[in-house]
N, C-alpha and C positions, 0 to 999 in steps of 0.2 A: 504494500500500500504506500501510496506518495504522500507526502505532506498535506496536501488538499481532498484528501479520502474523507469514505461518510464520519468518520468519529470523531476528525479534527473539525469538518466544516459542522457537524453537531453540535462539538462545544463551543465554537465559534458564534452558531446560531443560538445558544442558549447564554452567555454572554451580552449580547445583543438586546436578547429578549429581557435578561436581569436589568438592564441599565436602562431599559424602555417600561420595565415594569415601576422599578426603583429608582428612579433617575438619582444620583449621588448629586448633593450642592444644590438642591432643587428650592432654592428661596430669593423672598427679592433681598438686597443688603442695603438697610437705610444710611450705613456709615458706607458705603461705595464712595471712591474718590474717581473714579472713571467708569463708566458706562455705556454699552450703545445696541442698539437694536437692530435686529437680523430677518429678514423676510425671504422668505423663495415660493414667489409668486405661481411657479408649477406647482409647487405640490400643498402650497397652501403653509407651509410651515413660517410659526412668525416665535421668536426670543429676544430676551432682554439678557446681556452677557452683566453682570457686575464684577467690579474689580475693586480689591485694596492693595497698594502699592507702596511697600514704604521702604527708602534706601533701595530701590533699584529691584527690589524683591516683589514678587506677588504672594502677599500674606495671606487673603484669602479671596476665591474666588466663586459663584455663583450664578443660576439663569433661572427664567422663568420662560414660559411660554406654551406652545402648542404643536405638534408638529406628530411626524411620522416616526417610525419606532427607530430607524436610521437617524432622524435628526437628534431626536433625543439622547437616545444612546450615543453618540458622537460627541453631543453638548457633555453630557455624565460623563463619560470616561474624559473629555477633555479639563474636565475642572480638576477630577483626582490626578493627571498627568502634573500641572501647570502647576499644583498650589505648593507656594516656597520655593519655587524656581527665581533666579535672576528673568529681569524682562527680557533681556538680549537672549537668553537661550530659549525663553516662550517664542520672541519672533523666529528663531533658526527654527524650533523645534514647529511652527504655523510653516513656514516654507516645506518642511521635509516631509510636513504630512501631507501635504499638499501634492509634492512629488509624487507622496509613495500609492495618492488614489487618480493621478494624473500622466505619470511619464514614470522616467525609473528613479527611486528610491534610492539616496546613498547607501551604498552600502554598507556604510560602518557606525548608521544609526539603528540602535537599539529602540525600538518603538514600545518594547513591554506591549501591554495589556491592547494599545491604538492598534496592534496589528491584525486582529479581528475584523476591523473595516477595511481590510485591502482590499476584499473581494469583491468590495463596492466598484472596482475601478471596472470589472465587467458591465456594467449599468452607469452607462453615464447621465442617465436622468436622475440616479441616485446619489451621485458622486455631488450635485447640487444640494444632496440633503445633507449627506454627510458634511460638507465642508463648510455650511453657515454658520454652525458654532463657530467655526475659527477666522472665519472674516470679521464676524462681529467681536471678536476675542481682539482682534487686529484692529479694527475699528475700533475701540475700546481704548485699548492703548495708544493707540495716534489723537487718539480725540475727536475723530471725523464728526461728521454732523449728520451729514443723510445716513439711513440705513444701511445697513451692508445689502446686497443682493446678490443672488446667485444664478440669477439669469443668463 
C-alpha cells in the first residue's frame, strides 16, 4: 500500500471531519489587536480571522464564521499550527501552505498535522476553501481592509 491508500486517506478524512466537527480557537477575541474577514463567494464560506500579536509573536489566535467542512477544518488546524509562532514564520509558513495545495511544496517543510489538506490540491474548487483561513490570517496581519477573497 502507498502512502495515499484507504487507511491513510481514512484518517486523513477523519481529521478533517474532527476539526469541522470541533473546530479548535472557534471564538470571537474582544482583546484582538489585528483582524480581518474572509469570504469565498463559490462556496458561500465567510470568517473572521482574530489575532494577538505581541513582540513579533502571535500569542493567540482565533475565527469565527460559517463555511464548509474544508474551510473550517483548515481555519482549526491553522490557529493550532500559528499560535506562539514568530509573524515572519506564520507569513513563510501562509506561503508554503499555499505551495503545498497549489504547485510543489518545499521540500524541507515539515507541515505536521496541515498535511491532511494536501489532497485538496486535486479539487481546485476546494483549494478556495481551504486556503481563506490563511488569506484572511495574511490579511490580518498586513492590516488590509477589504476582505480576503478567494475567487
Amino acid at each position: 500500500m502507498n502512502d495515499t491508500g484507504p487507511d491513510l486517506r481514512e484518517l486523513y478524512q477523519e481529521v478533517i471531519f474532527d476539526h469541522n466537527r470541533q473546530p479548535r480557537n472557534y471564538r470571537p477575541m474582544p482583546e484582538a489587536d489585528h483582524q480581518a474577514d474572509g469570504h469565498n463567494p463559490l462556496c458561500g464560506d465567510q470568517l473572521t480571522v482574530f489575532l494577538r500579536i505581541e513582540d513579533g509573536v502571535v500569542r493567540d489566535v482565533s475565527f469565527v464564521g460559517h463555511g464548509c467542512a474544508i474551510s473550517t477544518a483548515s481555519a482549526s488546524l491553522m490557529t493550532e499550527a500559528i499560535k506562539g509562532k514568530p509573524v515572519a514564520e506564520v507569513e513563510a509558513l501562509f506561503h508554503d501552505f499555499h505551495a503545498l495545495l497549489t504547485e510543489t511544496p518545499p521540500p524541507e517543510r515539515d507541515f505536521g498535522k496541515l498535511a491532511v489538506l494536501a489532497g485538496v490540491r486535486e479539487f481546485p474548487v476546494r483549494v478556495k476553501c481551504a486556503t481563506l483561513a490563511w488569506h484572511t490570517l495574511h490579511n490580518a496581519i498586513v492590516g488590509a481592509q477589504d476582505p480576503a477573497r478567494t475567487e
